[in-house]
C-alpha positions in Angstrom: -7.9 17.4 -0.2 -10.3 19.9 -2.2 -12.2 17.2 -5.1 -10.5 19.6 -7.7 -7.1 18.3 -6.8 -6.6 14.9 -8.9 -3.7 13.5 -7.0 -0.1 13.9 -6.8 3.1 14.3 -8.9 6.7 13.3 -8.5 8.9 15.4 -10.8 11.4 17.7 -10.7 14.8 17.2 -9.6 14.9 12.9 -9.9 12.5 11.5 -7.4 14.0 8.6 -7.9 17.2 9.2 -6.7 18.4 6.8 -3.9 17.9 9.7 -1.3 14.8 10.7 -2.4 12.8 7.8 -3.0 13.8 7.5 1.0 12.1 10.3 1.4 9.1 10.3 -0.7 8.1 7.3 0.4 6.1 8.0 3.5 4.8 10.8 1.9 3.2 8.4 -1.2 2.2 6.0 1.7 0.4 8.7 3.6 -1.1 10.2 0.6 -2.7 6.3 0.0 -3.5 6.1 3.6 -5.5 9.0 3.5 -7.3 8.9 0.2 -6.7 5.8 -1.0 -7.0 5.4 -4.9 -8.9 8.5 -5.1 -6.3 10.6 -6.1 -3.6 9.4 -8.8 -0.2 9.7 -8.1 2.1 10.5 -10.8 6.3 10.0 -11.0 8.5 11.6 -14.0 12.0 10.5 -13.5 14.6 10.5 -16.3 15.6 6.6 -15.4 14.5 3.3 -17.5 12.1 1.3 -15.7 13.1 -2.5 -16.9 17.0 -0.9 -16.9 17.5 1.5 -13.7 14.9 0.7 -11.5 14.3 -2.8 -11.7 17.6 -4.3 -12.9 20.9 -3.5 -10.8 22.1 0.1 -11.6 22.7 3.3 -8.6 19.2 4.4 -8.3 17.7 0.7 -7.4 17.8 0.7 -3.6 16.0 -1.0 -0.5 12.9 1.7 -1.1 12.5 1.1 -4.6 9.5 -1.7 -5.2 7.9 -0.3 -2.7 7.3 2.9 -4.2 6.6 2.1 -7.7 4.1 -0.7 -6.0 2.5 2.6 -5.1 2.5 4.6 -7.8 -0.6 4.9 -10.3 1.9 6.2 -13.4 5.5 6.3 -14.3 6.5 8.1 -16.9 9.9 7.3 -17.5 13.4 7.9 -19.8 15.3 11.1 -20.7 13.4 14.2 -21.2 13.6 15.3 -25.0 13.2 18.5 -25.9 12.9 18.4 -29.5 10.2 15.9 -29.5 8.5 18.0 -26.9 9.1 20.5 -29.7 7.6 18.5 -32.5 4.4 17.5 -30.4 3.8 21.0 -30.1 3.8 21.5 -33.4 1.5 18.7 -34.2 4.2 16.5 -36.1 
């Protein structure tokens, strides 16, 4: 609620898992409810947009548009360290 709190993140885990996005999703809902686009809300999931969650794989489910309808970013695809690494670096 404070103004020094942008928004929200989804990480950690995979949001995105079937079983997950079930649950997040009145908690995205609420948090546009009550602030609206005021605060961002953020997801990092290691799934491909175009290939996981929009085409047919395990994580697509009945909960799925929905939530990225109501998401501000998605950052998606594997985590890789070494180019984590290399940004750090400034390469």
């Amino acid at each position: 609620e404070p103004d020094y709190v942008n928004g929200l993140t989804l990480l950690g885990g995979e949001p995105m898992e079937p079983q997950n996005q079930e649950a997040l999703l009145p908690l995205v809902k609420r948090v546009r409810e009550v602030y609206g686009n005021k605060k961002t809300i953020w997801c990092y999931t290691g799934y491909v947009l175009d290939r996981d969650l929009l085409g047919e794989s395990r994580a697509k489910c009945e909960h799925t548009r929905e939530l990225l309808e109501n998401l501000d970013v998605l950052v998606d695809g594997p985590f890789v360290e070494d180019l984590k690494k290399e940004q750090e670096e400034g390469k």
